[in-house]
N, C-alpha and C positions, 0 to 999 in steps of 0.2 A: 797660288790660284790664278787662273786665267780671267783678264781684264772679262768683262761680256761684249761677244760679239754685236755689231750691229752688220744689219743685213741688206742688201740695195733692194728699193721698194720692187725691181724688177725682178719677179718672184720666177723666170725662166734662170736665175744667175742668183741663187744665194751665197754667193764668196762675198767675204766680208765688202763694207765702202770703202773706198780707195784701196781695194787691192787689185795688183797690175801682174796681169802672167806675163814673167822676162824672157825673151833666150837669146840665153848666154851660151853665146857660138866658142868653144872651150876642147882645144885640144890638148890630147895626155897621151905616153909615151912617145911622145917625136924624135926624141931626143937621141934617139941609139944607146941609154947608159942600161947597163947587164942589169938584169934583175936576177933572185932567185930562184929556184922551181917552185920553192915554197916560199912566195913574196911577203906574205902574210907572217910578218914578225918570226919567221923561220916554223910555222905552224900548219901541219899536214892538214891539220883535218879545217881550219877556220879558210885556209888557201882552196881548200876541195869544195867549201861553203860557197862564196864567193865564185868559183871557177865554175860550179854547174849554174847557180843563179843565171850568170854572164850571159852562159850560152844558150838560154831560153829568151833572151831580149831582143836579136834581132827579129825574128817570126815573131814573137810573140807583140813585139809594138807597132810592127803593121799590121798586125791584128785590130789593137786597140785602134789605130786610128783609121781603120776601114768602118768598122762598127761604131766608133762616135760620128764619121761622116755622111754616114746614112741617115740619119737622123738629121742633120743640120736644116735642112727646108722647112719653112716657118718659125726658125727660133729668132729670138730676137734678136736687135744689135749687141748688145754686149753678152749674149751666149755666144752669137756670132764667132764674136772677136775671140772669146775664150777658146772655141774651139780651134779658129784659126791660129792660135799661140801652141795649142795645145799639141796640135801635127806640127808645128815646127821643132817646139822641143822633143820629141818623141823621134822625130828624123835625126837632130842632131844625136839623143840618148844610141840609136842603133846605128850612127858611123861610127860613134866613141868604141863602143862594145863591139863591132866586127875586128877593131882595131886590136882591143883586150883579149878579145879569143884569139888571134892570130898569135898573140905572148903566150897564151896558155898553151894551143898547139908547137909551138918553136920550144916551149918548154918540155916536151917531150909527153902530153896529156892527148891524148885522143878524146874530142869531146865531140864529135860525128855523133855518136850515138843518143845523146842529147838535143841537139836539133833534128834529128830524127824524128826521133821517140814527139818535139813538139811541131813535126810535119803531118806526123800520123794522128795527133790529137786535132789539128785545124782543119783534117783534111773530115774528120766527124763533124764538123760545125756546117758540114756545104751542102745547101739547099733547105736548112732548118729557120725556120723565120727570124728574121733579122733582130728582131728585138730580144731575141736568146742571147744572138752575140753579144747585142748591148749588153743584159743584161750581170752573161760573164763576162766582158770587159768592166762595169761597174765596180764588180766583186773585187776582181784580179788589180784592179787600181787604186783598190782600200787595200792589197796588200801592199802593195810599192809604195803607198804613203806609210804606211805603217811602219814598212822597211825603213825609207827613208828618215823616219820622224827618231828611230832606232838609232839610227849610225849618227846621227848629231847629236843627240842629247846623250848618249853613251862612249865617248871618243872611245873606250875600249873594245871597240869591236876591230877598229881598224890600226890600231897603236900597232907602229914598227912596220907599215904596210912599206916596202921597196918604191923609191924614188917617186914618181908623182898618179899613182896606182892611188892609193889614201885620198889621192884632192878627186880622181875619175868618179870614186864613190859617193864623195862629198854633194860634189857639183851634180849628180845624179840626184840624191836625197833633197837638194834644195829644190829642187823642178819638180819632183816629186808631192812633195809639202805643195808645191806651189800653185800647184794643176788639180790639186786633188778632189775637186768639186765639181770639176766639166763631166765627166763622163757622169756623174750621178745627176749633175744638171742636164744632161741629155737624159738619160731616163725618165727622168719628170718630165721631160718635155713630151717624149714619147709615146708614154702612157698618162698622159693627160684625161683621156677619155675614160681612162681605168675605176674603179673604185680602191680605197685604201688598202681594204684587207688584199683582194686579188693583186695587188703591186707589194704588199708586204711579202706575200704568200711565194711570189714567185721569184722574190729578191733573195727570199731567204733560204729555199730548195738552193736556188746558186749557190750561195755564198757556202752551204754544208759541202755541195758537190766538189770545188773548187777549193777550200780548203781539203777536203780529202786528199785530192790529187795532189794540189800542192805539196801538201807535207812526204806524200807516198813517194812523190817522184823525185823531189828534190834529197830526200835524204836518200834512197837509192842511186840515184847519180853521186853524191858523199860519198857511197859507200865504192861505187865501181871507182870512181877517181884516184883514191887510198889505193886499191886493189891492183892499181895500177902503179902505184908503188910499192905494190908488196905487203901493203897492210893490211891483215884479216881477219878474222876470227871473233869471236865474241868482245874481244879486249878491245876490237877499233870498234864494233857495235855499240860500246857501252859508252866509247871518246865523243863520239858521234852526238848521242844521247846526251850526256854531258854538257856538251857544246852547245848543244841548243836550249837544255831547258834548265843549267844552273850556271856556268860561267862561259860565257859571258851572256849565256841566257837568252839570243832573240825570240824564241818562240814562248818562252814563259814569260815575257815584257810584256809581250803585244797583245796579253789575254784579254786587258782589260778594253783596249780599244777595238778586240774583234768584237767579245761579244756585245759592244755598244752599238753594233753594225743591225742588230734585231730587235732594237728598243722602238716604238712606239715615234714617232717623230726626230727619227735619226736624220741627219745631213754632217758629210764629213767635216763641213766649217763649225760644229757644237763643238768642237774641237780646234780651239785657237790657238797654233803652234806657230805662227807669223816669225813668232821673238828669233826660233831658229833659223830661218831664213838669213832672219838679218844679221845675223851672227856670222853664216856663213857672207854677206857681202861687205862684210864689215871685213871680211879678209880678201875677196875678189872686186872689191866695188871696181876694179879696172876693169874688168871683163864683163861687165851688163853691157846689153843690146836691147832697148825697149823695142817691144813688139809694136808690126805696125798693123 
């Protein structure tokens, strides 16, 4: 059971007291050594998992951090601060991953149609009042904690990942955990003037919209990925299905922490997952960079 959080009297910034957003300036594949096609423990369909995610990170997290930056006027210092950590690591997250796709294309994967497919979804978002984006940026960053909080406490997602692919994820997952209360602290900050239900109300239309899409697109991109190596038919349809909601399961894990996403006095920190964190710097403690 989770220690109980405490929370800084500074009610713009509920991330637990003494917790510090790091970034860890963390380079993966430098190295030239050959990967797989299928890097993912020689697994088509968990490698085609991972290869469409990849390729919705670089748009998609200058997204997030266009729309937590709007918000920033009037927050306090240490939302400030949080947000300011929050666009660094999110800058570092999408050099990592332009890097990652470039192995996935060299691998012989066309994944153009992916960042497409989320040029044409952000180019919907333009001219719509800002506090939408917030709003699915909010959503979209309870799934990447979600994600993240996934891949550490289940090392089986990523076992037998090719040469230092396994730590890109890792080191993803812990920033993720890390950060995961800025953009929801900017939301509060933003609808401040709101009433509870009207911010419940229009958190929670997101978060059904956005899970929709998510799951639609992203297991469609699985499926073209496969298809591009030939795999097809009902038998990858049901691999797919498999994959995600019995082993190794990320979409049936995460049930419990989405729908906690609609509870009544939700904030991503009621969920104290620190320990992973430090697990993960219990193996990089070389690599932190306190934010300035």
């Amino acid at each position: 059971m989770n220690a109980p959080t405490t929370f800084d009297l500074d009610r713009q910034s509920r991330s637990p007291v003494h917790h510090d957003i790091i970034v860890r300036d963390r380079r993966f594949a430098r190295d030239g050594a050959a990967t797989r096609r299928w890097w993912l423990n020689g697994d088509p369909v968990g490698t085609a998992w991972f290869n469409a995610l990849s390729a919705t990170f670089p748009r998609g997290e200058a997204y997030f951090i266009e729309s937590v930056k709007a918000f920033r006027d009037g927050a306090s210092p240490k939302l400030t601060a949080e947000i300011r950590a929050f666009v660094r690591q999110e800058i570092n997250h999408t050099r990592e991953h332009i890097v990652f796709n470039k192995l996935a294309a060299s691998a012989g994967y066309d994944i153009q149609f992916i960042d497409q497919r989320v040029e044409e979804m952000l180019a919907l978002t333009k001219g719509r009042p800002q506090v939408l984006n917030l709003a699915a940026t909010m959503a979209l960053e309870h799934f990447t904690a979600m994600l993240g909080q996934e891949l550490l406490a289940n090392p089986a997602h990523l076992k037998g990942a090719d040469g230092d692919l396994g730590d890109l994820w890792r080191w993803h997952s812990a920033e993720e955990i890390e950060h995961k209360g800025v953009a929801y602290d900017t939301w509060l900050h933003a609808t401040r003037g709101w009433g509870r239900f009207r911010r419940w109300r229009i958190k929670s239309i997101m978060m059904l919209i956005v899970t929709c899409r998510f799951i639609a697109h992203r297991t469609a991109d699985v499926a073209e990925l496969l298809a591009q190596d030939g795999l097809t038919g009902a038998k990858w349809k049901w691999k797919i299905a498999a994959y995600l909601l019995w082993k190794p399961g990320f979409l049936r894990r995460i049930i419990p922490q989405w729908l906690a996403f609609f509870m009544p006095g939700f904030h991503p920190w009621n969920h104290d997952d620190r320990a992973l964190i430090g697990m993960y710097e219990g193996d990089f403690s070389d690599a932190l960079m306190p934010a300035a």
